[in-house]
Chimera marker file (.cmm) of the C-alpha trace (Angstrom):
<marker_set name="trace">
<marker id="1" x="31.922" y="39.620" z="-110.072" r="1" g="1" b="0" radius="0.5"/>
<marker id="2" x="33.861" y="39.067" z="-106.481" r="1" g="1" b="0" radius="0.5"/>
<marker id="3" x="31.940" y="39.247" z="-103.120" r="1" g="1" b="0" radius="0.5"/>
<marker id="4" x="33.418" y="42.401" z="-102.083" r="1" g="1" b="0" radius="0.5"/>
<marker id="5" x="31.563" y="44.702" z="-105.318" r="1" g="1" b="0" radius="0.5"/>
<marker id="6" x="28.528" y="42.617" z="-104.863" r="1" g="1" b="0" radius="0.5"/>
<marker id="7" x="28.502" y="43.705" z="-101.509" r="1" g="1" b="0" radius="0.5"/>
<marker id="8" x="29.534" y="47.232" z="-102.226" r="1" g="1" b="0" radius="0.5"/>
<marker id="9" x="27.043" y="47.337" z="-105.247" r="1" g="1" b="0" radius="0.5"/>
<marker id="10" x="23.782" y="46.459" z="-102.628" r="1" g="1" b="0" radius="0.5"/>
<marker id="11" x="25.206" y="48.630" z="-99.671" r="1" g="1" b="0" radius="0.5"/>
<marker id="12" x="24.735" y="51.885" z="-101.699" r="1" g="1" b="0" radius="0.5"/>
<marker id="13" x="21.654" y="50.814" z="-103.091" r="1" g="1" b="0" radius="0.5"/>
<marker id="14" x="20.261" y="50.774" z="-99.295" r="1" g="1" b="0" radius="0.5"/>
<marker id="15" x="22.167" y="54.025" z="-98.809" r="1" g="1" b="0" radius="0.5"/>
<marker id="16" x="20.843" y="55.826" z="-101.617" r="1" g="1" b="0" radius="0.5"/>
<marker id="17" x="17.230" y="54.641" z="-100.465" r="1" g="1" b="0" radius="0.5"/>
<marker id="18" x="17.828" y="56.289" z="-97.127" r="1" g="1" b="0" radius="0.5"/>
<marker id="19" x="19.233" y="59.286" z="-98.597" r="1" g="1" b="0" radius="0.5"/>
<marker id="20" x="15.759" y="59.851" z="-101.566" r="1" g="1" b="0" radius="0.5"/>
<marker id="21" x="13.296" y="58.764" z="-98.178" r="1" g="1" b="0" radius="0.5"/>
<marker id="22" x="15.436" y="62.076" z="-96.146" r="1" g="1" b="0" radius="0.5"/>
<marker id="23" x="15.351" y="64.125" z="-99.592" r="1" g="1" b="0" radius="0.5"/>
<marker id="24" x="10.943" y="63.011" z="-99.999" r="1" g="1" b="0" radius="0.5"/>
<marker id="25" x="10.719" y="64.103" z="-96.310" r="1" g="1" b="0" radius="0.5"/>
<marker id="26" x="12.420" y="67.603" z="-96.651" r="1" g="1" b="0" radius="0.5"/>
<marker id="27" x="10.701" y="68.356" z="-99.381" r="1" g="1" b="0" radius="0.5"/>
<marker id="28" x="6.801" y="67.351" z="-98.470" r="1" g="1" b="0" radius="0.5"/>
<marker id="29" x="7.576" y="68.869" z="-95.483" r="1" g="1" b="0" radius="0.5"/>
<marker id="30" x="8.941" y="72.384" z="-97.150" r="1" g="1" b="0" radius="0.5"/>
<marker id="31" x="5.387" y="71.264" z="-99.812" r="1" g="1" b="0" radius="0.5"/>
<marker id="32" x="3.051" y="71.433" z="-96.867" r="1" g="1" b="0" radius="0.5"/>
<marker id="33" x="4.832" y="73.889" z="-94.294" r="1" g="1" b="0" radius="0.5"/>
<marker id="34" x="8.250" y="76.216" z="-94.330" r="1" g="1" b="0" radius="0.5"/>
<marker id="35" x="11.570" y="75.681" z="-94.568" r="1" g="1" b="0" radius="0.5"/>
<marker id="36" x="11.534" y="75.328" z="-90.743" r="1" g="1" b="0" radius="0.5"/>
<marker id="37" x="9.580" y="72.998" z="-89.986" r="1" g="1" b="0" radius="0.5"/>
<marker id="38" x="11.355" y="70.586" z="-92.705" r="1" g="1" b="0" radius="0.5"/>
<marker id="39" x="14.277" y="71.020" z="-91.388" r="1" g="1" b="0" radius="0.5"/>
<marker id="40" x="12.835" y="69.788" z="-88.098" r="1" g="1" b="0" radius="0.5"/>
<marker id="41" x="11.396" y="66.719" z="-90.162" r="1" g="1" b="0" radius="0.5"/>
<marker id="42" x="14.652" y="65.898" z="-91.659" r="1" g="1" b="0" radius="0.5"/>
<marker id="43" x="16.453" y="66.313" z="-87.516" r="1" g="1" b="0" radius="0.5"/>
<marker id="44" x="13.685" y="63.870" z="-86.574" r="1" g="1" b="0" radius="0.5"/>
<marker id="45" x="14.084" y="61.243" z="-89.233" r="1" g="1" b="0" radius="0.5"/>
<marker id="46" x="18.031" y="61.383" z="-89.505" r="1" g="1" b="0" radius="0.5"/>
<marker id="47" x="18.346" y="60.584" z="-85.785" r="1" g="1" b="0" radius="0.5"/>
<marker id="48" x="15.215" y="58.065" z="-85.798" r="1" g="1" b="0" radius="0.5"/>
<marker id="49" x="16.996" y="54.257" z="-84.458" r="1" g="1" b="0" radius="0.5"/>
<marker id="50" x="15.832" y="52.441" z="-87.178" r="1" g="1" b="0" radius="0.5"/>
<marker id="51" x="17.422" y="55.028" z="-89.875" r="1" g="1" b="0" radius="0.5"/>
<marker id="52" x="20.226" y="54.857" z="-88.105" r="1" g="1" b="0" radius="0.5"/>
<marker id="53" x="20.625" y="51.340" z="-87.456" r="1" g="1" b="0" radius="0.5"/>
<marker id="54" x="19.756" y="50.236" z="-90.810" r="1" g="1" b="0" radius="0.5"/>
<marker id="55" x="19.694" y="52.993" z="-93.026" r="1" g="1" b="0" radius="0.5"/>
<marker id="56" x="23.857" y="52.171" z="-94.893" r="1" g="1" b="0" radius="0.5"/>
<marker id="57" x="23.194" y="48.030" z="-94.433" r="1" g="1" b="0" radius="0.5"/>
<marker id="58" x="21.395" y="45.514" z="-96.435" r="1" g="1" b="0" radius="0.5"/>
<marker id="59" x="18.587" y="44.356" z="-94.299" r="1" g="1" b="0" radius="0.5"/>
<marker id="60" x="14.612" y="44.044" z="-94.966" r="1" g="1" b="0" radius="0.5"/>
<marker id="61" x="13.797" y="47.167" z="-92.160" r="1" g="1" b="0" radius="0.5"/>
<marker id="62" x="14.549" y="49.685" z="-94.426" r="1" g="1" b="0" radius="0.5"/>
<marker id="63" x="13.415" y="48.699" z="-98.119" r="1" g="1" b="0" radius="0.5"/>
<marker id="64" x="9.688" y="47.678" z="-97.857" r="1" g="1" b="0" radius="0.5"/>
<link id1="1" id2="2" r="1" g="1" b="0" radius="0.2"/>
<link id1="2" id2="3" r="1" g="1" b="0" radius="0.2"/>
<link id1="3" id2="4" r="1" g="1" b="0" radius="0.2"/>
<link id1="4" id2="5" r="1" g="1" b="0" radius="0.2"/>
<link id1="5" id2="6" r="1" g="1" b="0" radius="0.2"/>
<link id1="6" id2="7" r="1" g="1" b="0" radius="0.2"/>
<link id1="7" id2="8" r="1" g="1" b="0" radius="0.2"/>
<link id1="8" id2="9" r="1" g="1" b="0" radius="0.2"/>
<link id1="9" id2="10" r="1" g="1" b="0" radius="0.2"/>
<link id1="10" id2="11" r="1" g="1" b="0" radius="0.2"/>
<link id1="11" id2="12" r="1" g="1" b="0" radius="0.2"/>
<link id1="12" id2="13" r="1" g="1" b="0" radius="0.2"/>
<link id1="13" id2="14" r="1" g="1" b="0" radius="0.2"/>
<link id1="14" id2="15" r="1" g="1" b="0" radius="0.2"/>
<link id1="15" id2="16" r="1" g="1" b="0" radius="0.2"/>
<link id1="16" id2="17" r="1" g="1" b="0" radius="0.2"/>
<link id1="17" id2="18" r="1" g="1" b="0" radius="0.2"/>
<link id1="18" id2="19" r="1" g="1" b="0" radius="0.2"/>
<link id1="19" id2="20" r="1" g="1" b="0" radius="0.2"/>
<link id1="20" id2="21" r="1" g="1" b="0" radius="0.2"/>
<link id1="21" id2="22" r="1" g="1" b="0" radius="0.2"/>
<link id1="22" id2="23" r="1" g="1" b="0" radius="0.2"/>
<link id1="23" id2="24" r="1" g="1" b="0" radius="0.2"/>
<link id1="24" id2="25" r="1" g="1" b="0" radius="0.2"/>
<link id1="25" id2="26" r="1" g="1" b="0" radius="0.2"/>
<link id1="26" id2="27" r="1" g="1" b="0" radius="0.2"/>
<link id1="27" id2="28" r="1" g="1" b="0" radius="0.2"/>
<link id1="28" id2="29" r="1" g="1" b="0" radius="0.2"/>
<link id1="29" id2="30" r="1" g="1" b="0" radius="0.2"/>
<link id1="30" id2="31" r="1" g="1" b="0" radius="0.2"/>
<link id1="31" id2="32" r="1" g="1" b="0" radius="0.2"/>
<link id1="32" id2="33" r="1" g="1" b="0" radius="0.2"/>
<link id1="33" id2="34" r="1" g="1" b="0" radius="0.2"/>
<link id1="34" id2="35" r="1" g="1" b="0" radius="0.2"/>
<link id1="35" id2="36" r="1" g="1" b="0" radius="0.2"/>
<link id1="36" id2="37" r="1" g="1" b="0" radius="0.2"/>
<link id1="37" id2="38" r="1" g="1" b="0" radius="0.2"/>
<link id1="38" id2="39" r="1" g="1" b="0" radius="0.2"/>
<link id1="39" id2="40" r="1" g="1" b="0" radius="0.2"/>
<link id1="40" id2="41" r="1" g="1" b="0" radius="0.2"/>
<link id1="41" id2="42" r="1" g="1" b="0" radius="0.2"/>
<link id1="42" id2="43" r="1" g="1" b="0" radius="0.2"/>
<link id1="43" id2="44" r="1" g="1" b="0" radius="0.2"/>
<link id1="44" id2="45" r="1" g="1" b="0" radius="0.2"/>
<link id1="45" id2="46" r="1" g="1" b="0" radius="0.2"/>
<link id1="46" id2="47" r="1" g="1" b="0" radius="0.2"/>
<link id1="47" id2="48" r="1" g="1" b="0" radius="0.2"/>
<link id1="48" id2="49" r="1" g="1" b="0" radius="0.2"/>
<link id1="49" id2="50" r="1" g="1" b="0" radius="0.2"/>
<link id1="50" id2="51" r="1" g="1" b="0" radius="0.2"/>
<link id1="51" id2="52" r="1" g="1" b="0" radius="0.2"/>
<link id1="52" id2="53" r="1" g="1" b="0" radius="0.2"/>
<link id1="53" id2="54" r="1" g="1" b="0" radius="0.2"/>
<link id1="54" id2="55" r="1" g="1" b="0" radius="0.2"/>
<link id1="55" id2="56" r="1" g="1" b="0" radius="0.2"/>
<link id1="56" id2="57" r="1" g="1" b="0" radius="0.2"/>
<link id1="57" id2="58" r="1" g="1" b="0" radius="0.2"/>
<link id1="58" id2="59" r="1" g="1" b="0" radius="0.2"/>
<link id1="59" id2="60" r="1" g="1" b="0" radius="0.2"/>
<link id1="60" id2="61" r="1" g="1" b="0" radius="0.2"/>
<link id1="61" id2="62" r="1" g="1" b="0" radius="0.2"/>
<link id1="62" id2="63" r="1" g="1" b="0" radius="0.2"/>
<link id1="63" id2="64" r="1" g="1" b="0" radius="0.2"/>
</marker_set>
């Protein structure tokens, strides 16, 4: 294997972690209250700094 799929390979691994943590949000939030208030959740966690900083690279903020 080159660098570049390695790289590639781990990068969507932390992306698809970011994208099941928004998909567990929305739905224990749409579990425990509406559709509403979920979607308010999902607002509040997609524009949170360390989501957004970290969420699509390989670093330890987002996995643990």
């Amino acid at each position: 294997m080159n660098a570049d799929k390695i790289r590639f390979r781990s990068r969507m691994s932390a992306a698809i972690l970011t994208l099941l943590l928004a998909m567990l949000v929305f739905a224990a939030a749409k579990e425990l209250f509406r559709t509403g208030p979920a979607l308010i959740a999902l607002i509040l966690l997609v524009f949170e700094p360390t989501i957004l900083g970290h969420g699509p690279l390989v670093t330890t903020d987002m996995g643990p």
